[in-house]
C-alpha positions in Angstrom: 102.1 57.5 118.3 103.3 61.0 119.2 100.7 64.1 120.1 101.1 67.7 120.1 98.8 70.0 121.5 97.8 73.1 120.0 96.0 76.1 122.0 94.5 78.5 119.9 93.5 81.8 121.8 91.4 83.7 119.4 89.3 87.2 120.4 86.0 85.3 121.3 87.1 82.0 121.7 89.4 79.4 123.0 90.5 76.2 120.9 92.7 73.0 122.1 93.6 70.6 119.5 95.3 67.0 119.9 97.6 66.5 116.8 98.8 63.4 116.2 102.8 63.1 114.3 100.7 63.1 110.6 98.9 66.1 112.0 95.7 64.8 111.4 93.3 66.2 114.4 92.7 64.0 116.7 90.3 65.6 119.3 89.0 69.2 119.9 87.3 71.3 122.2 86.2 75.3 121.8 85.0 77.2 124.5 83.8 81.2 124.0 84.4 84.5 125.8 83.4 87.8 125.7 84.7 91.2 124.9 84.0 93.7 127.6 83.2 97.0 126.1 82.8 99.9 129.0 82.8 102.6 126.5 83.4 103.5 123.1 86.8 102.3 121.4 87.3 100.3 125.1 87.6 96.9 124.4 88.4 94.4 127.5 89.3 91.0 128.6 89.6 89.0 131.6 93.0 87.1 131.1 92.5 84.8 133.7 89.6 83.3 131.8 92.5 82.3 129.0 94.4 80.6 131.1 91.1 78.7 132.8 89.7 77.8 129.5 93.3 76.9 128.1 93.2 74.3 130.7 89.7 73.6 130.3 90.0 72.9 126.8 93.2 71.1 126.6 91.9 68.8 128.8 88.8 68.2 127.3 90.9 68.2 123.6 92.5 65.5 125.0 89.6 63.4 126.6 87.8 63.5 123.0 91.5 62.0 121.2 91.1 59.4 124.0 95.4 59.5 123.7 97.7 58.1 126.3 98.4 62.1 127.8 102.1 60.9 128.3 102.2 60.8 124.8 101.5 64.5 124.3 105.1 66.0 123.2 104.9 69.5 123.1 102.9 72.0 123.6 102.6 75.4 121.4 100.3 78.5 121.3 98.6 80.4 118.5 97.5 83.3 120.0 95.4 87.0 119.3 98.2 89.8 118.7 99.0 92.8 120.4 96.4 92.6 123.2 98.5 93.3 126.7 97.8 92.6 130.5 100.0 94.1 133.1 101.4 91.5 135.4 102.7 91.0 139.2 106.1 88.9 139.7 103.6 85.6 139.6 102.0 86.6 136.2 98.9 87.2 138.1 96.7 89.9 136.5 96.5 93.2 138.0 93.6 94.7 135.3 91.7 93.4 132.4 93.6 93.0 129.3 93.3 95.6 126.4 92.1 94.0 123.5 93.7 94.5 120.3 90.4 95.9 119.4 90.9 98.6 122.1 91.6 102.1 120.3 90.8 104.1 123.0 94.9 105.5 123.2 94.7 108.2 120.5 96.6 110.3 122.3 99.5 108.4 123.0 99.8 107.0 119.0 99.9 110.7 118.6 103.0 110.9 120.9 104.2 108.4 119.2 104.2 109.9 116.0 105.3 113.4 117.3 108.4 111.6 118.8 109.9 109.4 116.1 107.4 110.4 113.2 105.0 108.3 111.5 106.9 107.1 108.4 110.4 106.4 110.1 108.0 104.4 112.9 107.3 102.3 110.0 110.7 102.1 109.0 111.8 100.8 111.9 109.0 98.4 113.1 107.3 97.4 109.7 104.1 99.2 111.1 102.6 102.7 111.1 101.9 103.7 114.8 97.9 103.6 115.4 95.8 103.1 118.8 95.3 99.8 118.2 99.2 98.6 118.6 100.6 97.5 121.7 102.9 100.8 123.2 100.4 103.5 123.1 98.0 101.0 125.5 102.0 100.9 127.4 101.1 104.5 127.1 97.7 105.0 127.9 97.7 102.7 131.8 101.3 104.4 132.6 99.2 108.3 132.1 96.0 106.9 133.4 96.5 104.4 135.8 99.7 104.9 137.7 98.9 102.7 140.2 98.7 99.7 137.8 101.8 100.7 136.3 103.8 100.8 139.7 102.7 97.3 140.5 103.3 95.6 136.5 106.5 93.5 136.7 105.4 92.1 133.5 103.8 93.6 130.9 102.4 90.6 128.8 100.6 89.8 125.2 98.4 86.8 125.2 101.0 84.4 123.8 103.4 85.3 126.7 100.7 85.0 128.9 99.6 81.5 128.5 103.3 80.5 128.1 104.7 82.0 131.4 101.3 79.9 133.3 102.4 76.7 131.6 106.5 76.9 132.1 107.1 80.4 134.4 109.0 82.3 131.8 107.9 85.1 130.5 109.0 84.4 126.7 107.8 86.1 123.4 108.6 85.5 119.5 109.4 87.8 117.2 105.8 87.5 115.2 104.1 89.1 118.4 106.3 91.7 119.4 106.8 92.9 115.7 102.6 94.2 116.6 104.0 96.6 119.6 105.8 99.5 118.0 109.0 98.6 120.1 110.3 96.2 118.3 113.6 96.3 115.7 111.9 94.6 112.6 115.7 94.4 111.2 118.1 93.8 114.4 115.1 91.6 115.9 115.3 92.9 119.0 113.5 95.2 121.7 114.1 99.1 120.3 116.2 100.6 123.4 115.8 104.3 122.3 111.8 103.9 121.9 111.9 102.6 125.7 113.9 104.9 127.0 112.3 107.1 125.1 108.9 106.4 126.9 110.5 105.4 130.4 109.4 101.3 130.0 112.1 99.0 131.1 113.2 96.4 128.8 113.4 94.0 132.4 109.4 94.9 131.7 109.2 93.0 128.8 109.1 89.5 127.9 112.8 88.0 126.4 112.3 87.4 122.6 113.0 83.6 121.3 112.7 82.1 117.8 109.1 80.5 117.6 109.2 76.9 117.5 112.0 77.1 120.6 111.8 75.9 124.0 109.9 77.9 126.4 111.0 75.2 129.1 108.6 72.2 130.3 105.6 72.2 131.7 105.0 73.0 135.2 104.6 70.3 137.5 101.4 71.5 139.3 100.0 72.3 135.4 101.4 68.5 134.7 99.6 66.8 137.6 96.5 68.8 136.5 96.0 67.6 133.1 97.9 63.8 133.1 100.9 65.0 131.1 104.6 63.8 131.4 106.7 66.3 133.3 109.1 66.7 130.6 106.9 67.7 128.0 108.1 70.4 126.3 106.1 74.1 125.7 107.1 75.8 122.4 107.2 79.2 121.6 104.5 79.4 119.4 103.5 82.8 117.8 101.0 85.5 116.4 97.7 83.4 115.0 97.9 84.4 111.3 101.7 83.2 111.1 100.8 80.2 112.9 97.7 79.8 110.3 99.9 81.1 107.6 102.1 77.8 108.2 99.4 75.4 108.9 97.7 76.7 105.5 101.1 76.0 103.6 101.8 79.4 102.8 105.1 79.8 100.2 106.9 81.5 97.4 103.4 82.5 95.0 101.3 81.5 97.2 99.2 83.8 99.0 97.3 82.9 102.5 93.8 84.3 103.4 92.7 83.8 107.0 88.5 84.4 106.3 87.4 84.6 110.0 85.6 87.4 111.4 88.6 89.8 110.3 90.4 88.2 106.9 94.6 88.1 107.2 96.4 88.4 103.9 99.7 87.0 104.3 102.5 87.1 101.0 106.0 85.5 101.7 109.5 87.5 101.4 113.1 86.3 101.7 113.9 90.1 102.7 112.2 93.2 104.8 111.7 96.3 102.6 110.3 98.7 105.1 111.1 101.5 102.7 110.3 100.9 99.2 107.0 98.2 99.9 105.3 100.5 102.9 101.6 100.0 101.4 100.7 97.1 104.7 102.1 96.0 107.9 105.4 93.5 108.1 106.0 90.8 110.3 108.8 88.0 111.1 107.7 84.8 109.5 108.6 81.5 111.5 111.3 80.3 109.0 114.7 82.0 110.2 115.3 85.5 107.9 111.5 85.5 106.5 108.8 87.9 107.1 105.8 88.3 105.9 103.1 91.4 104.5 99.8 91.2 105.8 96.8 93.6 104.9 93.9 93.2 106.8 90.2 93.3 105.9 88.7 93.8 109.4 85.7 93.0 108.8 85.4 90.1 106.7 83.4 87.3 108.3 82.3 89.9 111.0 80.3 91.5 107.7 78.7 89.0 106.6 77.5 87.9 110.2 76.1 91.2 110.5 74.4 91.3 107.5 72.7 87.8 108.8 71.3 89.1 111.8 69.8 92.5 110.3 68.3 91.6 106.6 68.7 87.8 107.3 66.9 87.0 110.7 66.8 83.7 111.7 67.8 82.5 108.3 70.8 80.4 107.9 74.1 80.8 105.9 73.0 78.4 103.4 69.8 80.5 102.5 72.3 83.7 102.1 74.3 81.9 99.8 71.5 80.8 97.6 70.0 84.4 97.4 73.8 85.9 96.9 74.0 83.7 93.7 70.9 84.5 92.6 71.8 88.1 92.8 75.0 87.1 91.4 73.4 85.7 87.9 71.4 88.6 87.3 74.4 91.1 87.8 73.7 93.1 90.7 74.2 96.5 90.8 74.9 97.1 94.7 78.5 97.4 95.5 79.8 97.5 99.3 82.7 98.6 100.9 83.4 96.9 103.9 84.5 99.5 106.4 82.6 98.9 109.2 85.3 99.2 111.6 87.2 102.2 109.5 89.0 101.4 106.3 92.4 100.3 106.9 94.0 102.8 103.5 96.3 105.5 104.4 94.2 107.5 102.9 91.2 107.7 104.4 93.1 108.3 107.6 90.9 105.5 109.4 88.0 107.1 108.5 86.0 105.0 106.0 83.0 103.4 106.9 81.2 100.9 105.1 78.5 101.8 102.4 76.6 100.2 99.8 76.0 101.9 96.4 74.0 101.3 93.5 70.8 100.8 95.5 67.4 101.3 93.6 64.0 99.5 94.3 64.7 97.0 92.4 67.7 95.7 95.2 66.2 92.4 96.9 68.5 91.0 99.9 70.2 89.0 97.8 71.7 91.9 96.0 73.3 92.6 99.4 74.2 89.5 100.0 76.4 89.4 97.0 77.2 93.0 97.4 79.1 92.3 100.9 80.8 88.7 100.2 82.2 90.7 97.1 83.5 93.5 98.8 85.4 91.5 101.1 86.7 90.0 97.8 87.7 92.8 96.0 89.0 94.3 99.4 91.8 91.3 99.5 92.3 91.8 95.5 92.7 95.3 96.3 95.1 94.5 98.9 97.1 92.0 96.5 97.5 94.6 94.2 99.3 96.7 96.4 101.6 93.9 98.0 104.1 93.9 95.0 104.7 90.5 94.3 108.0 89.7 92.8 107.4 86.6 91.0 103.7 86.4 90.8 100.9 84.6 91.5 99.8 80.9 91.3 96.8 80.1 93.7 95.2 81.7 97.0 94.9 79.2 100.0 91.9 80.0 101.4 90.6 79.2 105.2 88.7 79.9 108.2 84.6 79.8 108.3 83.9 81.9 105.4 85.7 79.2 103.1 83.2 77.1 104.0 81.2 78.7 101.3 81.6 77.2 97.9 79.8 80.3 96.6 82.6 82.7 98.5 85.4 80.5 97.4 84.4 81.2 93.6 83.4 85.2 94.2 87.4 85.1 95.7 88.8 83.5 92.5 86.4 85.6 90.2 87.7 88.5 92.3 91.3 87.7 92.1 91.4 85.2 89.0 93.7 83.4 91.1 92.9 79.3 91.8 91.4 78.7 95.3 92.2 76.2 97.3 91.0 75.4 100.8 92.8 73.0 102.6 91.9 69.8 104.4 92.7 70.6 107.6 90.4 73.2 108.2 92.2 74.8 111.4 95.3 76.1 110.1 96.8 77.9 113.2 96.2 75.1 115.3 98.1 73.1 112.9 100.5 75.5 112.4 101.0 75.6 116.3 101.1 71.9 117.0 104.2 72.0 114.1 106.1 74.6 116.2 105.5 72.3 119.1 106.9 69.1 117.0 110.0 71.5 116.0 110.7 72.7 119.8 110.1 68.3 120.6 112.7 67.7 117.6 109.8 66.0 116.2 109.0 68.0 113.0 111.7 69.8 110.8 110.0 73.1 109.0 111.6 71.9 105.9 110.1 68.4 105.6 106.7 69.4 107.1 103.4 66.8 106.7 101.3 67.7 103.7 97.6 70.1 104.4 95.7 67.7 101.6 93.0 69.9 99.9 89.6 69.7 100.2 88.1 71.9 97.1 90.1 73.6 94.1 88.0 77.0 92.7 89.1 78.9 89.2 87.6 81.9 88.2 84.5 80.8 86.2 81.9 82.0 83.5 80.8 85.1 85.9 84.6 86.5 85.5 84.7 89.1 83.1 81.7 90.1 85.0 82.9 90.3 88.3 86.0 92.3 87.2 83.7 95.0 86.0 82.1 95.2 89.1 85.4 95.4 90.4 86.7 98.3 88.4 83.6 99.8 90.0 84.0 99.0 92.9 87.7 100.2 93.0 86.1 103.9 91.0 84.0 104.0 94.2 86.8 103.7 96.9 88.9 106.3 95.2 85.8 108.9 95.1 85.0 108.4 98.4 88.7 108.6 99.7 89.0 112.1 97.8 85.7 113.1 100.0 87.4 112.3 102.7 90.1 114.7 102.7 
């Protein structure tokens, strides 16, 4: 039997996963990390705790699959986007990491803007330039930290990171660089006038490669370390939702929703319109001449977790869904929009928050309970309905922790009146990563790909017409609040 390991470097957490050829999971282990968060908008990492806990948790994947570790193929990564850490020659760290949570360069996405302009930014790199992206943090430690940007020979995302410790080549794919505003969506390639624009060197960059290429094989010393056979290969993997997107079976009409503590929309093209469809972000797609759209509901998961620990103390997920339904079958007024981070529309410039309306002493909390896991809903509805389809819609793979709510899964397809389907194979980016790593082994082919059997189908049920009135509302609301806004 044939293995493929799978590394899935998320914001809190580090995953390994043993694959085996069928890419059923063999063995597992998570470890978590924090975010460190010195003031507001700062958001921080230490990157040598990813590498550690990479090597941590692949070994102890491995250990629980009880494999032969000679038997381990490949290697690939599925990895947080746009978070960077400056580098020496060795790809030692010379700060913490900026999070892509970090928003703390305002000032330099205004350069940004002022320099190129916002729309033809999006033009060019399928993304309107905001704090969060990867050049204005470029931007921000070459003002405020010159000493830091002296030393950088390498100026690193996470996937890069972890890929250059395993081989020594600093190599990127075009999923991840697409999220740092110098990247040509169209000519797939590093945008000289932006860095000469902005003095970087492109020599400071990583070199792009298709995902699902060789990175090179494993270094000896990292070899030795965990058992493996020196020639096992490391695959350029790439950004987590495209490796989810492919592990979920994403595909012409069918739409992908990452439900984690952000949710990741994800619709399929054959062709990048960064003119006519500018309503969400683009991206490179792992087939050759794909891309995808993904709007982002940021806090999806992250929503619901808060509402647990303020009105649900101590209670457990199971005891929220109960009371949501409850609130459900007596048709709830309270409606929430779930900004807590800012709301991602144009319109509101980034500066929605979330709010529940249609409160009255009546509201029990159940009522929000049902209120937030159907405003994450209509958000990715909302979402849809601005992503332009071209042939339509068949069914709505759904994943991540929150589709472990049969209740959530039918608010989604009463939401959407798509069919829901959550797949088998619960983690979708390390699947989606361990088939990049069987391409780069010649293993896997990504047009003959193992089947992602499915563990629940959902259709929009009796509470449907319902729903979509509360959704009209809930749609009435955003629109009123966006005209306060400006």
């Amino acid at each position: 039997m044939k293995y493929f390991l799978a590394i899935d470097l998320g914001t809190t957490g580090c995953r390994s996963m043993v694959f085996d050829e069928n890419l059923h999971l063999c063995g597992s282990m998570y470890e978590e990390y924090g975010l460190i968060a010195p003031k507001a908008d700062w958001y921080e990492q230490d990157a040598n705790l990813w590498w550690e806990l990479s090597l941590k948790t692949m070994d102890g994947a491995m250990a629980e699959a009880k494999i032969d570790r000679k038997s381990v193929r490949s290697i690939s990564i599925s990895s947080q986007g746009i978070s960077i850490v400056p580098t020496d020659e060795n790809f030692n760290p010379l700060r913490l990491s900026m999070s892509w949570m970090d928003v703390r360069a305002k000032e330099e996405a205004q350069e940004i803007i002022d320099a190129f302009g916002e729309q033809e930014t999006y033009t060019l790199t399928g993304k309107y330039p905001r704090p969060a992206y990867s050049l204005p943090k470029f931007l921000w430690i070459k003002k405020h930290e010159p000493e830091i940007w002296a030393k950088t020979v390498k100026m690193l995302m996470p996937l890069d990171f972890l890929t250059a410790k395993l081989t020594g080549n600093a190599y990127t794919d075009p999923s991840m660089a697409s999220g740092t505003l110098m990247y040509d969506i169209h000519a797939g390639v590093w945008h000289k006038p932006t860095l000469e624009k902005f003095g970087i060197p492109e020599s400071m960059l990583p070199e792009i490669r298709p995902c699902g290429s060789s990175a090179g094989t494993v270094l000896p010393e990292v070899a030795d370390r965990l058992g493996l056979s020196h020639d096992c290969v490391v695959a350029l993997g790439a950004q987590d939702q495209r490796c989810a997107a492919l592990g979920a079976g994403l595909a012409e009409g069918v739409i992908t929703v990452s439900l984690g503590t952000a949710a990741a929309i994800c619709m399929l093209w054959d062709k990048c319109d960064t003119v006519g469809n500018t309503a969400v972000g683009w991206s490179p797609y792992v087939y050759p001449g794909t891309f995808v759209t993904e709007g982002v509901v940021g806090t999806a998961g992250a929503a619901l977790r808060w509402l647990r620990d303020t009105v649900f103390p101590n209670e457990s997920y199971k005891v929220i869904d109960r009371e949501a339904a409850e609130a459900r079958a007596k048709d709830t007024e309270v409606i929430f929009l779930p900004y807590l981070n800012g709301s991602p529309y144009i319109q509101y410039g980034g500066k929605g928050s979330g709010t529940f309306h249609g409160l009255s002493l009546a509201a029990m909390r159940g009522d929000f309970a049902n209120a937030v896991m159907e405003g994450v809903a209509f958000q990715v509805a909302q979402i849809l309905s601005v992503m332009k389809p071209e042939g339509g819609l068949s069914r709505l793979v759904l994943f991540g922790g929150g589709a472990k709510s049969a209740l959530w899964q039918q608010i989604f397809a009463d939401a959407t009146g798509l069919e829901i389907v959550v797949p088998e194979q619960a983690e979708a980016a390390g699947a989606g990563a361990a088939i990049l790593a069987g391409v780069a082994s010649g293993d896997f082919n990504l047009d003959n790909l193992p089947e992602n059997a499915l563990a629940a189908s959902t259709k929009p049920g009796p509470l449907y017409e319902q729903t979509q009135v509360r959704y009209r509302k809930y749609l009435k609301l955003t629109e009123t609040l966006a005209k306060g806004m400006n």
